[in-house]
N, C-alpha and C positions, 0 to 999 in steps of 0.2 A: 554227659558233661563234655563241654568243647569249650576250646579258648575264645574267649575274644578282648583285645586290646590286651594282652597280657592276662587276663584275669580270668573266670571259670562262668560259666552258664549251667545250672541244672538244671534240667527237663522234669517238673513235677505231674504225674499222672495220675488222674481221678481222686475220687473225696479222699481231702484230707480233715478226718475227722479224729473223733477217741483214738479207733481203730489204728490208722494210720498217721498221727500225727509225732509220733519218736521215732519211726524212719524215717521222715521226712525231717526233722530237727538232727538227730545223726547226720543227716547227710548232709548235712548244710555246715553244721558244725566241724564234722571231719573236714570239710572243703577248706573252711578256712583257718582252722588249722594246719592246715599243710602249705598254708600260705595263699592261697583266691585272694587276687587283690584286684579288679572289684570281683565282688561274688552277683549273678546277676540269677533271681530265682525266677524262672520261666512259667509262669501258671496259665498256658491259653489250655491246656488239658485237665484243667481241675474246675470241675462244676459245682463243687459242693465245697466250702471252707467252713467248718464249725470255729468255736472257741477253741477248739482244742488246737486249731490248723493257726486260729491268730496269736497262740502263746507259744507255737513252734517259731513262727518268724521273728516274734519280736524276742526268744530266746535266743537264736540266733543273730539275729541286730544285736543284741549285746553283746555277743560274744565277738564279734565284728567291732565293735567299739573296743573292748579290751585288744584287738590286733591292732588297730590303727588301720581297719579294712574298712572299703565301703560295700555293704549289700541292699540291693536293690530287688524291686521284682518289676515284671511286664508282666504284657498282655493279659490282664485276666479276664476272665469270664467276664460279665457284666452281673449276675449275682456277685461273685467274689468281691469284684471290685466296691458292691455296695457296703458288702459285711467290712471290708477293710476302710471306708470312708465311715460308713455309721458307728465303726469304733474308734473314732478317730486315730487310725494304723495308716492309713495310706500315705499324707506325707514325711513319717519314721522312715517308709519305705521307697519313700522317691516318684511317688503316684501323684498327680497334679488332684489339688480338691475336692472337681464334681466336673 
């Protein structure tokens, strides 16, 4: 996790699936909790996002909303990026369309 503009970046690595989708919602959620104003979720190292990967961020976008924080994610994969368009998730997340 590193600054930028004031606010945090976390570095998410490989499938976030069943397996690892409540560390990844922990870690997101501690961030802004502790104040991450914006939180920016990094995913160019995650090749694999299940359901379980899309109800960690947008549990975290809530919880972003109850602070008055913004979180966003970049670069993802080009699968991820699809599963976050085809559920209609990616502009929650600040991802343009298509």
């Amino acid at each position: 996790m590193t600054d930028e503009q004031s606010g945090k970046v976390i570095y998410v690595r490989g499938d976030v699936d069943f397996d690892s989708h409540l560390d990844v919602e922990h870690a997101l959620v501690s961030a802004l909790e502790a104040g991450a104003d914006p939180l920016v979720v990094d995913l160019s190292e995650v090749p694999f996002l299940d359901s379980s990967g899309v109800r960690a961020l947008l549990q975290a976008r809530s919880v972003a909303e109850r602070h008055n924080a913004r979180l966003t994610v970049r670069d993802p994969q080009p699968i991820v990026a699809q599963v976050l368009r085809l559920t209609n998730v990616a502009p929650l997340l600040g991802l343009p369309p298509a």
